[in-house]
C-alpha positions in Angstrom: -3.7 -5.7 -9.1 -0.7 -4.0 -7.1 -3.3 -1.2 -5.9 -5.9 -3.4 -4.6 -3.2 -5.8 -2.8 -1.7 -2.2 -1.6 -5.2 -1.4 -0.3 -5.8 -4.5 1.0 -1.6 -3.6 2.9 -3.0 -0.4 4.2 -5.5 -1.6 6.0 -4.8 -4.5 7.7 -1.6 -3.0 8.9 -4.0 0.1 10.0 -5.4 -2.6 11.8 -2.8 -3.7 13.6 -1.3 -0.9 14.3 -4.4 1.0 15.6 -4.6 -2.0 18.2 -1.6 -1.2 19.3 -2.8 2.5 20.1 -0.7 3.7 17.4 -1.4 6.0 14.3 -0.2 4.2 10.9 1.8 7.1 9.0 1.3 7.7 5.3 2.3 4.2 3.0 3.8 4.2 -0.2 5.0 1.6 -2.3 9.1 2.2 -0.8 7.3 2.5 3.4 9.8 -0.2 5.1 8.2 -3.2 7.4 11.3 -3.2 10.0 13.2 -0.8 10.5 11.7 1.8 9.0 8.7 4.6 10.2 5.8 2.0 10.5 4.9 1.0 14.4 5.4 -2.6 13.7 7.5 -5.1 14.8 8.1 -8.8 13.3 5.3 -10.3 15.4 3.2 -7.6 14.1 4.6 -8.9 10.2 3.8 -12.1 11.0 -0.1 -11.0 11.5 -0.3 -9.2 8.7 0.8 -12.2 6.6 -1.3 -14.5 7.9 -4.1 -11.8 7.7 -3.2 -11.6 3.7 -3.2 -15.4 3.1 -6.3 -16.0 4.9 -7.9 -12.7 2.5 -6.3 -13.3 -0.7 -6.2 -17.2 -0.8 -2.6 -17.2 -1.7 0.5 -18.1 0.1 3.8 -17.0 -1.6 5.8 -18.4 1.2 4.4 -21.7 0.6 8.0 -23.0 -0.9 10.3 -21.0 1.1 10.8 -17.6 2.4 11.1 -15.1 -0.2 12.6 -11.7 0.6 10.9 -8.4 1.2 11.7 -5.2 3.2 9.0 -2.5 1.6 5.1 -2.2 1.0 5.6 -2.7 -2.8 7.7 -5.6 -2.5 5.6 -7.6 -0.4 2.7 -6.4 -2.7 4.4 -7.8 -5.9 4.8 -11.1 -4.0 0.7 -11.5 -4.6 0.5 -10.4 -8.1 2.9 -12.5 -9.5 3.0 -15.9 -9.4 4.8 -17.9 -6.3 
């Protein structure tokens, strides 16, 4: 389930960043959200979480914010259970 939430990742933040007029580098599982090499910035975050509830029906934030800095962090927040 990891690789189809990754998937899923990829390209919604392709997404966002190619409305930016950016080019999304290469992800892996260790690619940092803030701070890192991805054109984003927390408003740009903030989409792609919204983006991710409103795709795969779940919420992990529902109770709280939980922490995350990388692509497979965030991405183990939807295959386990909030």
């Amino acid at each position: 389930m990891t690789d189809s939430i990754f998937a899923l990742i990829a390209e919604e933040l392709g997404r966002i960043v190619a409305d930016k007029g950016e080019v999304l580098p290469s992800l892996d599982m260790d690619s940092m959200f803030l701070g890192g090499d991805l054109p984003i910035d927390s408003l740009d975050l903030a989409t792609l979480l919204v983006v991710l509830e409103q795709r795969t029906g779940q919420d992990p934030f529902r109770d709280g914010l939980r922490q995350f800095t990388t692509v497979g962090e965030l991405a183990a927040l939807y295959t386990v259970p909030a």
